[in-house]
N, C-alpha and C positions, 0 to 999 in steps of 0.2 A: 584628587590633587588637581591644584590649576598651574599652569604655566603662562608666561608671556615673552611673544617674541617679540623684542622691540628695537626697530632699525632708524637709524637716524643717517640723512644725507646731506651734506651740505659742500658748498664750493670755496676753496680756501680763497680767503681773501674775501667775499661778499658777507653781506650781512645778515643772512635769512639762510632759510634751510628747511627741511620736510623731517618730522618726525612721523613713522606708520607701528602700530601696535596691532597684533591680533593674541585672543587669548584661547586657550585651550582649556578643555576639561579633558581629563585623562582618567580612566575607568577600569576595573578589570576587565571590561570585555570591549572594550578599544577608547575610541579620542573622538570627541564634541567639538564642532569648533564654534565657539562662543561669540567671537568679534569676528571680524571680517573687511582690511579696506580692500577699498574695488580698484583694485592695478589696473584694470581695464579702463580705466577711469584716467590714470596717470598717463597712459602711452597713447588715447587718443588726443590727452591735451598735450601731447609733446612734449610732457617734463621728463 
């Protein structure tokens, strides 16, 4: 089975906004992770 996490941010009132998705595979013998964004990525550019 796959799953997806999908988060979306935005600022009311502005016009733009951050959608981040990661996907999962999910197994009998645990969880893959498929996609991946790099957060590390967001909080060194200060978003």
């Amino acid at each position: 089975m796959t799953i997806t996490y999908h988060a979306i941010f935005y600022t009311e009132g502005e016009a733009g906004g951050v959608a981040i998705e990661n996907t999962y595979l999910i197994t009998d013998t645990g969880c893959e992770v498929l996609t991946r964004w790099p957060y590390e990525e967001i909080m060194i550019l200060g978003l």
